[in-house]
N, C-alpha and C positions, 0 to 999 in steps of 0.2 A: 805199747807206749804211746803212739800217735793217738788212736782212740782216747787215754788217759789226759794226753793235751788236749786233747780238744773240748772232750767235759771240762775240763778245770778251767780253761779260758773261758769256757758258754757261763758257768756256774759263779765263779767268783768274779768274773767282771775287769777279768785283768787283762785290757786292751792292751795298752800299752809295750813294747816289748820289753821294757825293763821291769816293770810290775810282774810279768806273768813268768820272765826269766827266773827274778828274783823268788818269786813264790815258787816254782814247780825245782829248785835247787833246792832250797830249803826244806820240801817235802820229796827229795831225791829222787824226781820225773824226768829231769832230763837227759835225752840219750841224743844220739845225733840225725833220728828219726823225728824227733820231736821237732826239731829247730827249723821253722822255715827258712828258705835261701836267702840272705841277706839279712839277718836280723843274728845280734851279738848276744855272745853266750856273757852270763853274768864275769867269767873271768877272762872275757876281752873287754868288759867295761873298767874307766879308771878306778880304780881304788878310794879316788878321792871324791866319785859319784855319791850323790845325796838323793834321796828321793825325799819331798816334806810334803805333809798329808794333812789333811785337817777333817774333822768331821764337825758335825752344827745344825741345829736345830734355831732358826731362825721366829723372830716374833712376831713375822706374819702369817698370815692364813694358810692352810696349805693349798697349792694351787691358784692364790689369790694373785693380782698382775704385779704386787709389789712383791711378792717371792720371786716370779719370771723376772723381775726386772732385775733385783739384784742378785742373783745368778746370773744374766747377760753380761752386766755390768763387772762384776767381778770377773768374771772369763774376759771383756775385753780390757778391762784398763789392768789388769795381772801381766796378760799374754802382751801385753806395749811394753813391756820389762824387757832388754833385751838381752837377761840372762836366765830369763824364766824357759826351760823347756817340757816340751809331751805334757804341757795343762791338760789338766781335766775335770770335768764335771759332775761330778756321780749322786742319782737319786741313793739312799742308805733303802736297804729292804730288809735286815734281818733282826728280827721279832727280839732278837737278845739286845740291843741297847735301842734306846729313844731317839737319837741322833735321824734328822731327813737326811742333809746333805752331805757331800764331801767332794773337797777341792785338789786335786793329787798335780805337782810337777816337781820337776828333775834339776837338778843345779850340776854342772860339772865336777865343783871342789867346794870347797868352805868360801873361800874369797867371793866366789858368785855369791852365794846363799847368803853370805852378808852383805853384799852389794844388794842384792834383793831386798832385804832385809832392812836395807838402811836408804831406798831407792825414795825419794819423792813423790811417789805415785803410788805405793806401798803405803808409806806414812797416810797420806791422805785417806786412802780408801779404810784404810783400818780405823782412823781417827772421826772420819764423817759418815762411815758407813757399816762398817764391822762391828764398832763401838755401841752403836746405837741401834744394829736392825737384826743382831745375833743374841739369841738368849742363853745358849751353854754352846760350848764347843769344847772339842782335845786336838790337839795337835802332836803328830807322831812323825818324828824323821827318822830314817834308818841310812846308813852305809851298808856297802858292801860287806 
């Protein structure tokens, strides 16, 4: 089993412990060999845990400084949220959808997520910056 975490962390990119928890439940990998010391099995997390994910393909270049910038920029003024958690930033590599990017964090319950959601700084970035420099995206939340 330990072996079988470890490819699946290496392979799907699922850093985060709630990400990899969550996946290797779902595809019934976890045993209690698998769990490193200090990190929460998906049925010690709340129930009312959110993960929101987004994937996108942006209308810049790829690799061009206005792509780097809004990836920096999104990861810093996201993460000054302060009920955004475990942000992340992921290049997209797999051949089956078109999507480059994707922006993964954790909200504790629903009332965060809308707070997030309805945050000032959310507003802005989506309005001045999402609106205008993302050419398709999907966004996918899951619970527990």
């Amino acid at each position: 089993m330990h072996k079988v975490h470890q490819n699946l962390s290496c392979i799907t990119g699922y850093r985060s412990i709630a990400h990899r928890s969550l996946f290797m439940v779902r595809l019934g990998y976890v045993s209690s060999q698998s769990q490193k010391k200090g990190e929460m099995s998906v049925s010690e997390q709340s129930k009312e845990w959110i993960l929101h994910s987004v994937i996108f393909s942006l209308k810049h270049e790829e690799g061009s400084e206005e792509e780097r910038r809004f990836l920096e920029d999104g990861e810093r003024i996201l993460t000054s949220i302060p009920v955004v958690n475990n942000f992340r930033v992921y290049k997209q590599v797999s051949p089956k959808n078109e999507y480059r990017h994707g922006f993964a964090m954790e909200f504790a319950n629903q009332d965060d997520y809308e707070a997030y959601n309805d945050h000032p700084l959310h507003v802005q970035f989506v309005n001045e910056r999402w609106l205008t420099e993302v050419e398709k995206f999907l966004e996918i939340d899951y619970k527990n």
